[in-house]
PDB file of N, CA, C, O and CB in Angstrom:
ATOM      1  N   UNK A   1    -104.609 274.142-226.050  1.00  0.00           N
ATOM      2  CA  UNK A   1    -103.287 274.077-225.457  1.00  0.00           C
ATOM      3  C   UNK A   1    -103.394 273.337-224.126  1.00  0.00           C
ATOM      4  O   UNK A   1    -104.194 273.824-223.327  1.00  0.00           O
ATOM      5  CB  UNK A   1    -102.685 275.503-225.266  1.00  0.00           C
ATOM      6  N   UNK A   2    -102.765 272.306-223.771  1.00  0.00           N
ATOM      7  CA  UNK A   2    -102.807 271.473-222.367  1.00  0.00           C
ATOM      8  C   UNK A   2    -101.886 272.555-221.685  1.00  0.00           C
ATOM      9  O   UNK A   2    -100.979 273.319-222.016  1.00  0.00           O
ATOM     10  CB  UNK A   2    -102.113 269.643-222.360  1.00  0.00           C
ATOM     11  N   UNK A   3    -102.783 272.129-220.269  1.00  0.00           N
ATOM     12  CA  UNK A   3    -102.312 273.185-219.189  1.00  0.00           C
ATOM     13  C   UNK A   3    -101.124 272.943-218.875  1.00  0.00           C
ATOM     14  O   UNK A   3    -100.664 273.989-218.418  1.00  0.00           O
ATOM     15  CB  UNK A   3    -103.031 273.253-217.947  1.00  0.00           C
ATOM     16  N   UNK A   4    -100.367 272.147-218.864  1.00  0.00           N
ATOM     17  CA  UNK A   4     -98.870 271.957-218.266  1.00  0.00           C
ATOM     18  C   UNK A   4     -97.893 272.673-219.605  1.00  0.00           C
ATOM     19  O   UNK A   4     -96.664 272.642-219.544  1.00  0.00           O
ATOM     20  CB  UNK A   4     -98.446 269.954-217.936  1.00  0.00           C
ATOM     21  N   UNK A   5     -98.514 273.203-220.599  1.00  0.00           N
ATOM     22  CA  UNK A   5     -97.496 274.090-221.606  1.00  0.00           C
ATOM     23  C   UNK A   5     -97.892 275.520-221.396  1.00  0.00           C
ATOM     24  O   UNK A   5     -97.407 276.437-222.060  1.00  0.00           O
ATOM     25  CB  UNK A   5     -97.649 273.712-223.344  1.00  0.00           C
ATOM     26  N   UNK A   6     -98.876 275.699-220.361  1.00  0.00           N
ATOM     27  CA  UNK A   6     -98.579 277.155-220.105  1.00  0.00           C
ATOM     28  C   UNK A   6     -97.513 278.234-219.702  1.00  0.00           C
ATOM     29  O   UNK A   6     -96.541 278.052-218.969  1.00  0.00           O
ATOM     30  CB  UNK A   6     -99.168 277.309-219.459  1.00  0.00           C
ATOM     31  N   UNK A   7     -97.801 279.124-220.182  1.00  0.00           N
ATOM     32  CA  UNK A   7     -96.595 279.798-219.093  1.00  0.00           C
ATOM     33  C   UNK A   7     -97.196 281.003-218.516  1.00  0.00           C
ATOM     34  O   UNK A   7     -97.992 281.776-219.049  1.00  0.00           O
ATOM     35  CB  UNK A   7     -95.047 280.317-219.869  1.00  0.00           C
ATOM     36  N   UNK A   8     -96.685 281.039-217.337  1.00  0.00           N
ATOM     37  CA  UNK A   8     -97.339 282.115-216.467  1.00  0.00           C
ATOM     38  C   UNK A   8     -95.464 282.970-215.906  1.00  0.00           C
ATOM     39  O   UNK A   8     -94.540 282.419-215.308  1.00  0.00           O
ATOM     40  CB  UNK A   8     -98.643 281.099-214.774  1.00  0.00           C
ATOM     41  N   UNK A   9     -95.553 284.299-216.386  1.00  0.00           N
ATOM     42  CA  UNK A   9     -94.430 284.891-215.766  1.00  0.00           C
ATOM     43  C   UNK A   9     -94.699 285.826-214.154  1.00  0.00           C
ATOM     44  O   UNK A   9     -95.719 286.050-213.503  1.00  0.00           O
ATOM     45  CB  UNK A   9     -93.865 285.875-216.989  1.00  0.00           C
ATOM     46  N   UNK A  10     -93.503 286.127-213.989  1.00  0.00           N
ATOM     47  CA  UNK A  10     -93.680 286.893-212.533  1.00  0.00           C
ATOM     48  C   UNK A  10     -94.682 287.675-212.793  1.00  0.00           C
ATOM     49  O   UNK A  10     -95.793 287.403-212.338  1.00  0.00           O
ATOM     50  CB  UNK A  10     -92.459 287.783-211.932  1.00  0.00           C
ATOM     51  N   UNK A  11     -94.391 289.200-213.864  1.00  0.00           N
ATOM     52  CA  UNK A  11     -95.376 289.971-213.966  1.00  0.00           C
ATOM     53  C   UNK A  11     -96.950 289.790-214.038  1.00  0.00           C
ATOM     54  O   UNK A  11     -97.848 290.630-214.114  1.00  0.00           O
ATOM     55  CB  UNK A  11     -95.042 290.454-214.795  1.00  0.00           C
ATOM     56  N   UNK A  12     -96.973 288.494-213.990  1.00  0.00           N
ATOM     57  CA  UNK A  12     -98.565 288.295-214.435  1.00  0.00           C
ATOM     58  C   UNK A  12     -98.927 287.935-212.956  1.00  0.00           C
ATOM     59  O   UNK A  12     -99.909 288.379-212.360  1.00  0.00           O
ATOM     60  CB  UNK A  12     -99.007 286.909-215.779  1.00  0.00           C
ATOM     61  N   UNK A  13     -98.231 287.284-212.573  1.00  0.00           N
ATOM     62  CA  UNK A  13     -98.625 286.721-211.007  1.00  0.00           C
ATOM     63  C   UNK A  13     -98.209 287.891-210.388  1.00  0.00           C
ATOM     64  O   UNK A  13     -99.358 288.255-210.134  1.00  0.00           O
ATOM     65  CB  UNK A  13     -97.803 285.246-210.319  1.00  0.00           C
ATOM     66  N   UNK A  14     -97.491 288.832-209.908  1.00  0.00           N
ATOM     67  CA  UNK A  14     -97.894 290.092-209.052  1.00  0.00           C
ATOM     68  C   UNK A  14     -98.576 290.926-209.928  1.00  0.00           C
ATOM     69  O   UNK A  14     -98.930 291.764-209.098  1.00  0.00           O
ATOM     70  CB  UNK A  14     -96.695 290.902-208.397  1.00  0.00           C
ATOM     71  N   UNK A  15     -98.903 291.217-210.691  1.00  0.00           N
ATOM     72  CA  UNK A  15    -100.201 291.720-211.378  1.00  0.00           C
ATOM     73  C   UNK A  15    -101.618 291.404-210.937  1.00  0.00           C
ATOM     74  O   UNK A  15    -102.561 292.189-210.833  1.00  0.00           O
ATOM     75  CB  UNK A  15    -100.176 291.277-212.661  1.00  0.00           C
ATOM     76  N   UNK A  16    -101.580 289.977-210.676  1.00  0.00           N
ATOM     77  CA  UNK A  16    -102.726 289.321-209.986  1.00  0.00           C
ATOM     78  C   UNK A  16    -102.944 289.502-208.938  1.00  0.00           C
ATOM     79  O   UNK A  16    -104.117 289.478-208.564  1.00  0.00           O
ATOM     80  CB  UNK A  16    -102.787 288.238-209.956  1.00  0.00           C
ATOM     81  N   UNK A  17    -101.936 289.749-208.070  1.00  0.00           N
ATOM     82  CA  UNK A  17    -101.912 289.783-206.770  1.00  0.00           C
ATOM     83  C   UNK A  17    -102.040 291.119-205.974  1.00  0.00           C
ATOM     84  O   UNK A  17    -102.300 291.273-204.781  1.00  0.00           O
ATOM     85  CB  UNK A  17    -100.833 289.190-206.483  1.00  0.00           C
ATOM     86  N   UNK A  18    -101.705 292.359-207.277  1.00  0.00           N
ATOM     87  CA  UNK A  18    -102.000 293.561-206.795  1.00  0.00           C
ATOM     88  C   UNK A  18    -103.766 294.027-207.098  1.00  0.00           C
ATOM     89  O   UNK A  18    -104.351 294.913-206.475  1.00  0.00           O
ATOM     90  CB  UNK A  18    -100.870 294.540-207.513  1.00  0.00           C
ATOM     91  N   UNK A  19    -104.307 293.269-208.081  1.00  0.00           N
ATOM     92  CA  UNK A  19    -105.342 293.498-208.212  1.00  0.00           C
ATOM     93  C   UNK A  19    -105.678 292.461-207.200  1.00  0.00           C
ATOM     94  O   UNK A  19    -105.535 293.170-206.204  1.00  0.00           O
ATOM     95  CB  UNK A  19    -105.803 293.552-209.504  1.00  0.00           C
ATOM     96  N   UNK A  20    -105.983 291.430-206.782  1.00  0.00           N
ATOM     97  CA  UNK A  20    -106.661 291.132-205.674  1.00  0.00           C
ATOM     98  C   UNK A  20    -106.832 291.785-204.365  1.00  0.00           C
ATOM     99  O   UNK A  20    -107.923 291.781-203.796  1.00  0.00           O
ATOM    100  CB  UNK A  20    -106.304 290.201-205.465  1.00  0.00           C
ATOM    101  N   UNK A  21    -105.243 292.636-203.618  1.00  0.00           N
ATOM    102  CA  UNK A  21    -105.041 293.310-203.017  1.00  0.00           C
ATOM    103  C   UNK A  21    -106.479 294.396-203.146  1.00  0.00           C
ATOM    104  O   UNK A  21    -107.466 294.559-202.428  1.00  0.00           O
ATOM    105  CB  UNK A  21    -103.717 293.596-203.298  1.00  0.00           C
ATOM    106  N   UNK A  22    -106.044 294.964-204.348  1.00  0.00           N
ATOM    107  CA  UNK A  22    -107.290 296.380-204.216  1.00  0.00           C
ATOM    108  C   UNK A  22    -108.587 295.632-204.151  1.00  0.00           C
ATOM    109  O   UNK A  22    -109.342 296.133-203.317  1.00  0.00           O
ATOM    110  CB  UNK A  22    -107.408 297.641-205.790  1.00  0.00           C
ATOM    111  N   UNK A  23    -108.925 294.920-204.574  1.00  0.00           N
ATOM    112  CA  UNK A  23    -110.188 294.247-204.602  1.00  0.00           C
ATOM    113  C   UNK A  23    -110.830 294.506-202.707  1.00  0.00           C
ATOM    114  O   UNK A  23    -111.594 295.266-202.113  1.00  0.00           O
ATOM    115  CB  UNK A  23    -109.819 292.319-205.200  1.00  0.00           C
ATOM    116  N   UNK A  24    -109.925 293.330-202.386  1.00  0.00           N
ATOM    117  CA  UNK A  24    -109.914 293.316-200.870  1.00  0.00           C
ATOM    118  C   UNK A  24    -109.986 294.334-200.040  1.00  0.00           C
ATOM    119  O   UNK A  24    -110.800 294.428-199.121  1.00  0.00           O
ATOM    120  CB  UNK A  24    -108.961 292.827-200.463  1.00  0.00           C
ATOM    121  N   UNK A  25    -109.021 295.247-200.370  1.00  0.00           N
ATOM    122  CA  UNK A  25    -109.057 296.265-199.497  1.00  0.00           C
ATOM    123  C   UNK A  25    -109.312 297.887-199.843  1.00  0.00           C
ATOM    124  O   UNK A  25    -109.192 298.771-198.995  1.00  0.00           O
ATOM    125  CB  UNK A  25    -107.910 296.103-198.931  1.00  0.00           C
ATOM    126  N   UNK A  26    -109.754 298.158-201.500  1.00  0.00           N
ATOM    127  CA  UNK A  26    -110.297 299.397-201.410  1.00  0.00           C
ATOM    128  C   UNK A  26    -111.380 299.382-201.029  1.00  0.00           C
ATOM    129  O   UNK A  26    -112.002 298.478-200.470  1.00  0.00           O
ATOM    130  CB  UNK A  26    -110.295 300.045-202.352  1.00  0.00           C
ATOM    131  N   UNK A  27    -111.813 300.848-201.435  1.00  0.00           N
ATOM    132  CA  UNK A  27    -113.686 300.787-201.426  1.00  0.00           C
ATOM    133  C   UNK A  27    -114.171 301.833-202.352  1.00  0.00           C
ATOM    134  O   UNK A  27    -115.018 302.717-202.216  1.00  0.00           O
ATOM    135  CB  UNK A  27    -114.515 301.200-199.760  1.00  0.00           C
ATOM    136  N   UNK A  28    -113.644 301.598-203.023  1.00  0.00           N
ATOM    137  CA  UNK A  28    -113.621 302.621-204.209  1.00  0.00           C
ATOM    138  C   UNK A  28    -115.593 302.432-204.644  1.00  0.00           C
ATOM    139  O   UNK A  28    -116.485 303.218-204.964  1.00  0.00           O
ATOM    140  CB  UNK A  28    -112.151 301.934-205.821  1.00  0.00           C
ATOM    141  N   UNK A  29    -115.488 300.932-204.409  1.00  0.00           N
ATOM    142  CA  UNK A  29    -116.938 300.771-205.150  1.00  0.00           C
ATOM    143  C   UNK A  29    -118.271 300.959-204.044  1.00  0.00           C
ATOM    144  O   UNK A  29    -119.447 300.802-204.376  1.00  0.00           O
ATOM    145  CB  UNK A  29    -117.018 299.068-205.884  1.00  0.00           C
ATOM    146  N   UNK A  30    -117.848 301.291-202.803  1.00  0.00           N
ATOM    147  CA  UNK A  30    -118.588 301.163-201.556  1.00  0.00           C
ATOM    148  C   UNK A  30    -119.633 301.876-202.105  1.00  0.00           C
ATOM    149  O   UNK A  30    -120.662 301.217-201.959  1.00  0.00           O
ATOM    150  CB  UNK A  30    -117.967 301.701-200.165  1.00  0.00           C
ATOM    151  N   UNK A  31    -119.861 303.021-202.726  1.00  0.00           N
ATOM    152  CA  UNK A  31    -121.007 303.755-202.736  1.00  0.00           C
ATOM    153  C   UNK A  31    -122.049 303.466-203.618  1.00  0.00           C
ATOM    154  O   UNK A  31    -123.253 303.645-203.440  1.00  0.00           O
ATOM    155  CB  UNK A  31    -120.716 304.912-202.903  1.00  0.00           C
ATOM    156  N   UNK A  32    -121.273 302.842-204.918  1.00  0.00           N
ATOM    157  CA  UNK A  32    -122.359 301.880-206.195  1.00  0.00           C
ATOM    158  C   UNK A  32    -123.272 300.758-205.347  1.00  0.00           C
ATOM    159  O   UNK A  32    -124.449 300.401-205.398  1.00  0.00           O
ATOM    160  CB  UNK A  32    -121.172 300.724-207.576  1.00  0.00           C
ATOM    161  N   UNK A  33    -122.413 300.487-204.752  1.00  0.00           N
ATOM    162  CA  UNK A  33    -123.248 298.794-203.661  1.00  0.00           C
ATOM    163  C   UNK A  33    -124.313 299.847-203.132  1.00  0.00           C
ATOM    164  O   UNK A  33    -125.412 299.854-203.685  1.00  0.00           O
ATOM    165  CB  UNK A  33    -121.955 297.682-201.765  1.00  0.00           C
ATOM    166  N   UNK A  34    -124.111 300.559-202.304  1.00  0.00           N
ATOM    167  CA  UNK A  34    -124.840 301.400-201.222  1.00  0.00           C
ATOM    168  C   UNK A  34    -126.315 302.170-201.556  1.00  0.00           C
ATOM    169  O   UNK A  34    -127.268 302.462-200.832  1.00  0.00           O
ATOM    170  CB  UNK A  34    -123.807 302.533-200.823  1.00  0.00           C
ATOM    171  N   UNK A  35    -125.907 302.450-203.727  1.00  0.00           N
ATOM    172  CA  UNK A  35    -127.185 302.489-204.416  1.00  0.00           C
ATOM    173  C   UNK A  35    -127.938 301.818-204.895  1.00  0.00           C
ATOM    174  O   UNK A  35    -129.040 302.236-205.248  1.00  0.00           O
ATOM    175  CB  UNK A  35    -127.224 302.927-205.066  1.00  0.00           C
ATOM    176  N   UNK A  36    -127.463 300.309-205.073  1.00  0.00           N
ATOM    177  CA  UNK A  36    -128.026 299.319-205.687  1.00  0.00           C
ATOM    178  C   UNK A  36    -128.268 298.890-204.269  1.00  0.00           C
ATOM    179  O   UNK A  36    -128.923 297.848-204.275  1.00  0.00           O
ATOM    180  CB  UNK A  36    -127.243 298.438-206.803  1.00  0.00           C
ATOM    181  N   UNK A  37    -128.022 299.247-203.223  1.00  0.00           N
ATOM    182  CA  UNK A  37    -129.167 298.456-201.966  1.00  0.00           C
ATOM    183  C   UNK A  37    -130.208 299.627-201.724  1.00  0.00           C
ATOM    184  O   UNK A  37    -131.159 299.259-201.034  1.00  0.00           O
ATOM    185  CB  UNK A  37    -128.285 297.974-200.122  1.00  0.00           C
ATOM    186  N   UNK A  38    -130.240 300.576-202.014  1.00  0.00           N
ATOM    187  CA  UNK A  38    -130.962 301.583-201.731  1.00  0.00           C
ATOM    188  C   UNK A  38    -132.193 300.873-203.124  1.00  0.00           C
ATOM    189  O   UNK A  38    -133.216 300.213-202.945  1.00  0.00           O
ATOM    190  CB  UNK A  38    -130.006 303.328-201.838  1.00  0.00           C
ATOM    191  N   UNK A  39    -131.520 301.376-204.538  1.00  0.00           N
ATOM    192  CA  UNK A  39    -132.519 301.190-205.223  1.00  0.00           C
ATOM    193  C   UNK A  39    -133.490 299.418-205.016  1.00  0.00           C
ATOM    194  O   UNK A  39    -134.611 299.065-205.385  1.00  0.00           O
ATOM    195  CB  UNK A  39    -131.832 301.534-206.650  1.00  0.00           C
ATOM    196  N   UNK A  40    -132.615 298.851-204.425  1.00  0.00           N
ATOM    197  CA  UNK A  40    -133.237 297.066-204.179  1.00  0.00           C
ATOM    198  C   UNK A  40    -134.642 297.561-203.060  1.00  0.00           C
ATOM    199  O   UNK A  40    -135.711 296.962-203.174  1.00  0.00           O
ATOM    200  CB  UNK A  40    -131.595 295.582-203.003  1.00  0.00           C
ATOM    201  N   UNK A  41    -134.526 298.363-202.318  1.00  0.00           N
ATOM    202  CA  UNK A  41    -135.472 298.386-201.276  1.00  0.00           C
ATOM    203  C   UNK A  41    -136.648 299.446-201.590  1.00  0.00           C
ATOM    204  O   UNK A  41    -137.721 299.513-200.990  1.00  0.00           O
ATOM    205  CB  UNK A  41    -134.724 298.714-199.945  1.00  0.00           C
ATOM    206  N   UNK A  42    -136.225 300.245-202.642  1.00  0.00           N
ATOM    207  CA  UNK A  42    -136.942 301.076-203.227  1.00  0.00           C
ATOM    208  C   UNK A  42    -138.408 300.266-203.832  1.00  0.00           C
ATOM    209  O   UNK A  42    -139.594 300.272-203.502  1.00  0.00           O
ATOM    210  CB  UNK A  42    -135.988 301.741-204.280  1.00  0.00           C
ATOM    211  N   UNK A  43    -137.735 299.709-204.706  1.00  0.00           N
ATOM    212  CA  UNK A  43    -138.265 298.716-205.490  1.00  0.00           C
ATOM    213  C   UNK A  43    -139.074 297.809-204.905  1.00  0.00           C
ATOM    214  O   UNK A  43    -140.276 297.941-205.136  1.00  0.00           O
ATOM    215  CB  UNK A  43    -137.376 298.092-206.063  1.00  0.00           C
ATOM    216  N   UNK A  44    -138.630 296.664-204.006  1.00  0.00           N
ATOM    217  CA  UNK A  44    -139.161 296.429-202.805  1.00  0.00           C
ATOM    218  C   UNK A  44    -140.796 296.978-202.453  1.00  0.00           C
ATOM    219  O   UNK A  44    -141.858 296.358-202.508  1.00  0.00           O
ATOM    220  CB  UNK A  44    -138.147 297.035-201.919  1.00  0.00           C
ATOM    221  N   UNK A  45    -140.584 297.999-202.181  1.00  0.00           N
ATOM    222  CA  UNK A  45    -141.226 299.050-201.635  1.00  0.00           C
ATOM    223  C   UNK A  45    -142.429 298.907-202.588  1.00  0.00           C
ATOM    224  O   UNK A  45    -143.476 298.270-202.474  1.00  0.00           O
ATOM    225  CB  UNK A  45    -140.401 300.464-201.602  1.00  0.00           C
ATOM    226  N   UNK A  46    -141.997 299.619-203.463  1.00  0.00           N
ATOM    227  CA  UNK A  46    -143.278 300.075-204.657  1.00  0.00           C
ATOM    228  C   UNK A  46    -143.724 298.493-204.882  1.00  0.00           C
ATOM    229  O   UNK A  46    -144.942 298.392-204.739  1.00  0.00           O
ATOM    230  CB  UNK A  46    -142.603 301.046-206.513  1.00  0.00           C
ATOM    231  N   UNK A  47    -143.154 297.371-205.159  1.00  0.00           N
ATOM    232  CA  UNK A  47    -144.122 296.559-205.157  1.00  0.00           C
ATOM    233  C   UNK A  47    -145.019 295.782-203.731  1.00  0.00           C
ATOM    234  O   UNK A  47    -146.128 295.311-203.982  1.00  0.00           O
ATOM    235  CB  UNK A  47    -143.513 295.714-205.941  1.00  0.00           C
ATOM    236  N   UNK A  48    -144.816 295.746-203.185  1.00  0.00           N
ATOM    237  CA  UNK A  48    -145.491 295.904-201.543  1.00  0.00           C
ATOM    238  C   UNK A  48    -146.424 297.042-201.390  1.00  0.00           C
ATOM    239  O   UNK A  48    -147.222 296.949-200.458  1.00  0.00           O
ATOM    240  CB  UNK A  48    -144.297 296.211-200.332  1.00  0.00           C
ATOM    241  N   UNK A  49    -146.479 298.266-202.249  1.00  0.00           N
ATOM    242  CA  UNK A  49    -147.441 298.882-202.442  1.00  0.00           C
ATOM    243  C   UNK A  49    -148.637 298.737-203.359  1.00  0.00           C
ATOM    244  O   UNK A  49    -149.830 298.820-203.070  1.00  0.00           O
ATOM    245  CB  UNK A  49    -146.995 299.690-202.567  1.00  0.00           C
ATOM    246  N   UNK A  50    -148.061 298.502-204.524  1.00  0.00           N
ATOM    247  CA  UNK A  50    -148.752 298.011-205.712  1.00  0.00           C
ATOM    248  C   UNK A  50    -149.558 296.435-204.796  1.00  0.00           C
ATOM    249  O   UNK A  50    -150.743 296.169-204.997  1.00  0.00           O
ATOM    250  CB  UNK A  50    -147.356 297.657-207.286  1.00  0.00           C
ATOM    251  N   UNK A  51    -149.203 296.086-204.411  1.00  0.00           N
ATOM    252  CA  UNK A  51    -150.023 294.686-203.724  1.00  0.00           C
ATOM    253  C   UNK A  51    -150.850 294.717-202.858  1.00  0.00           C
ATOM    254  O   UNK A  51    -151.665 293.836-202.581  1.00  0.00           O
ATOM    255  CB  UNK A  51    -149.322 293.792-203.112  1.00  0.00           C
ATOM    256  N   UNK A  52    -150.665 296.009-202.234  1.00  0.00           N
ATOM    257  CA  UNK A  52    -151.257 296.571-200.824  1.00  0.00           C
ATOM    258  C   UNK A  52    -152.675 297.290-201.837  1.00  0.00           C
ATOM    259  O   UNK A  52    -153.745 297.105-201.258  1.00  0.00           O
ATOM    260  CB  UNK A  52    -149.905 298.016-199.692  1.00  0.00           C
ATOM    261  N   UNK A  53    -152.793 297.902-202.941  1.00  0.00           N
ATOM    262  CA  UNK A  53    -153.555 298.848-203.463  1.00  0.00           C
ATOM    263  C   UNK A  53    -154.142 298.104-204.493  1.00  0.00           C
ATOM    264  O   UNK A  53    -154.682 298.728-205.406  1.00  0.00           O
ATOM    265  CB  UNK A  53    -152.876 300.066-203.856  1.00  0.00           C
ATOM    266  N   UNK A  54    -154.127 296.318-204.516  1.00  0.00           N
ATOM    267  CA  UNK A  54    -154.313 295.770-205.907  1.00  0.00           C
ATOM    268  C   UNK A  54    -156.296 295.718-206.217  1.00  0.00           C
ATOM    269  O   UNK A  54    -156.800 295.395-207.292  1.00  0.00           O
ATOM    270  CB  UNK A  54    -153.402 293.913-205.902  1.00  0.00           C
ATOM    271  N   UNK A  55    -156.848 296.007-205.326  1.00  0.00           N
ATOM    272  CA  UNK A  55    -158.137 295.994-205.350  1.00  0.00           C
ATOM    273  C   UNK A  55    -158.616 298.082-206.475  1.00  0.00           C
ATOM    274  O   UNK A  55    -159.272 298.624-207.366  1.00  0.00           O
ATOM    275  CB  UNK A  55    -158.648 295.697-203.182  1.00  0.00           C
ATOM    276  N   UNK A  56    -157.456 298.295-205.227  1.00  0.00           N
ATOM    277  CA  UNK A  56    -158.117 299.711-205.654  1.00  0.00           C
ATOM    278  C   UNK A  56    -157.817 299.679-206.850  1.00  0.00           C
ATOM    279  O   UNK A  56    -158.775 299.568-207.614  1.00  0.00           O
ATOM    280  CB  UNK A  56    -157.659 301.069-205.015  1.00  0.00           C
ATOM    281  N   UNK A  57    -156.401 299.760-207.484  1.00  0.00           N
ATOM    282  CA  UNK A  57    -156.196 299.684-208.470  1.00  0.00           C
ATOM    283  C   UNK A  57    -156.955 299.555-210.007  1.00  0.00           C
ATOM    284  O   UNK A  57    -157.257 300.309-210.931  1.00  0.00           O
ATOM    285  CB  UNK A  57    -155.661 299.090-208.151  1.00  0.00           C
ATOM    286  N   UNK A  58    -157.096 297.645-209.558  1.00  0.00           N
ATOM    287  CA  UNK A  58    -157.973 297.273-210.399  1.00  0.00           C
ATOM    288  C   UNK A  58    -159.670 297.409-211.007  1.00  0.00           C
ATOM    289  O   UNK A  58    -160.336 297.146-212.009  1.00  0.00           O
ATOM    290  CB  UNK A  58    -157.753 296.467-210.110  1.00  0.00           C
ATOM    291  N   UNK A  59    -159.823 298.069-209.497  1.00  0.00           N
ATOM    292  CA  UNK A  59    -161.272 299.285-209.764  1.00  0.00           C
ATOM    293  C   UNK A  59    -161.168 300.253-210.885  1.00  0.00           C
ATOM    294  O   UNK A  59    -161.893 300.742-211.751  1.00  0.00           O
ATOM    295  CB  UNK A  59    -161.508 300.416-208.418  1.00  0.00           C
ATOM    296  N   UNK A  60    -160.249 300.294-210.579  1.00  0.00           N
ATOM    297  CA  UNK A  60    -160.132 302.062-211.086  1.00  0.00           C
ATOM    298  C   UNK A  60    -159.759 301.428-212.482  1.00  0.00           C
ATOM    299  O   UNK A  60    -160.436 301.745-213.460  1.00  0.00           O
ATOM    300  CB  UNK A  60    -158.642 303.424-210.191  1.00  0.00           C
ATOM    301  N   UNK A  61    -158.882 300.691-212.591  1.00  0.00           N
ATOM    302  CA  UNK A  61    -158.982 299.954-214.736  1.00  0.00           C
ATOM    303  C   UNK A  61    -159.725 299.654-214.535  1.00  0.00           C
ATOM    304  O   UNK A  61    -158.840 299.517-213.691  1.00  0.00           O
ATOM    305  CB  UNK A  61    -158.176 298.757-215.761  1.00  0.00           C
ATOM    306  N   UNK A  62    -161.300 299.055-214.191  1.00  0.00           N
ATOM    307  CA  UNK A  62    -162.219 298.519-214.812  1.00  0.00           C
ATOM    308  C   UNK A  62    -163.142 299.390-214.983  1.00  0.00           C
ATOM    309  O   UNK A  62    -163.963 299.153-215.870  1.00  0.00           O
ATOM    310  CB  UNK A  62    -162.610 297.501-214.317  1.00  0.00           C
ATOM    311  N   UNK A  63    -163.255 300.474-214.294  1.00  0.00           N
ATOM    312  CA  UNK A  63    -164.079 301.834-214.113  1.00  0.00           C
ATOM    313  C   UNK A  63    -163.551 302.563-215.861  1.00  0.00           C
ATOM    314  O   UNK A  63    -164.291 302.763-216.824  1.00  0.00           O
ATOM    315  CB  UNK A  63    -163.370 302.996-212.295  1.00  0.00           C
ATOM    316  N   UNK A  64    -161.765 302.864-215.730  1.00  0.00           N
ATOM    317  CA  UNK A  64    -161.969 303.422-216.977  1.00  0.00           C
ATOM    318  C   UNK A  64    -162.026 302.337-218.492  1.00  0.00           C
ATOM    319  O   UNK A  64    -162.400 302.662-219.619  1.00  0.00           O
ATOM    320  CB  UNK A  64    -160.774 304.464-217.013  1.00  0.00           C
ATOM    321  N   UNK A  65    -161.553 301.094-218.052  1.00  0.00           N
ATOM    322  CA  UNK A  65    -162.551 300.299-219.564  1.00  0.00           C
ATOM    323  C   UNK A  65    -163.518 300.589-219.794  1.00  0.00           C
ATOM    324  O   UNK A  65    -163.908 301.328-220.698  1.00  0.00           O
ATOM    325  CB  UNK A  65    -162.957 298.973-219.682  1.00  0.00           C
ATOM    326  N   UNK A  66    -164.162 299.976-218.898  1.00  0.00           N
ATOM    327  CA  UNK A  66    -165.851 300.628-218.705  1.00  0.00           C
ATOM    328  C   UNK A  66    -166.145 301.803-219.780  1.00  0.00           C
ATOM    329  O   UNK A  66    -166.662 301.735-220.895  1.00  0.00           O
ATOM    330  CB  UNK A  66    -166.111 301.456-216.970  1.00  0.00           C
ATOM    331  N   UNK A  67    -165.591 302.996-218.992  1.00  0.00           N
ATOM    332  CA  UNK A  67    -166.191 304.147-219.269  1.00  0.00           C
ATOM    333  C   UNK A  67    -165.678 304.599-221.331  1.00  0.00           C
ATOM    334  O   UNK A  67    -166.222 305.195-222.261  1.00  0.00           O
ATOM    335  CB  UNK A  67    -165.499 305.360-217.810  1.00  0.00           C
ATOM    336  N   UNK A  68    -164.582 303.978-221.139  1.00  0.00           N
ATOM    337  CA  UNK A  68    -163.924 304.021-222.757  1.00  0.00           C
ATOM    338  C   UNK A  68    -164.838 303.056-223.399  1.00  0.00           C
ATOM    339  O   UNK A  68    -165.142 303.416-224.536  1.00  0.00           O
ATOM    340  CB  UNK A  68    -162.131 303.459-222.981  1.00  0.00           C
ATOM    341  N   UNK A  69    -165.292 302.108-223.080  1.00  0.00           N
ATOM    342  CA  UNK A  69    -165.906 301.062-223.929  1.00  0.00           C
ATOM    343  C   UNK A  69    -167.725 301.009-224.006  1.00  0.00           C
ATOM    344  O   UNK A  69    -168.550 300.125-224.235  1.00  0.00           O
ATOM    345  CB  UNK A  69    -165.294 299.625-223.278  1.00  0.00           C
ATOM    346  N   UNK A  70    -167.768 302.156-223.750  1.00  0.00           N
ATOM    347  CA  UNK A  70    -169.225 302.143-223.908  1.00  0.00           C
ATOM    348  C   UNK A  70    -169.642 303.667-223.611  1.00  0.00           C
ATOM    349  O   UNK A  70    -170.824 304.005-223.661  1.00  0.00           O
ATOM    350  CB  UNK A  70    -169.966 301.021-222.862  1.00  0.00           C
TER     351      UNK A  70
END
């Protein structure tokens, strides 16, 4: 359908405009963001640890190959 045979009525355009409204100005979603930055730094975290411990780590799998494989 070419765009100049559209039709767009009132209801659809303040429909649009009330959902942009809430968009903008609730915060309904403030606390989902607030866990997904929590869990982002979490995460973060544990791998900055895992990198910090990659020697020990990898001791310790080669200790139990080792010990399973012979």
């Amino acid at each position: 359908m070419p765009i100049n045979q559209l039709s767009i009525n009132r209801g659809e355009i303040s429909g649009l405009r009330c959902l942009c409204r809430r968009f903008f100005h609730g915060n309904g979603g403030q606390d989902l963001v607030e866990y997904a930055l929590l869990a982002g730094v979490v995460a973060l975290g544990a791998v900055a640890a895992l990198g910090a411990f990659q020697k020990v780590i990898a001791g310790a799998w080669a200790a139990i190959s080792a010990n399973l494989s012979g």
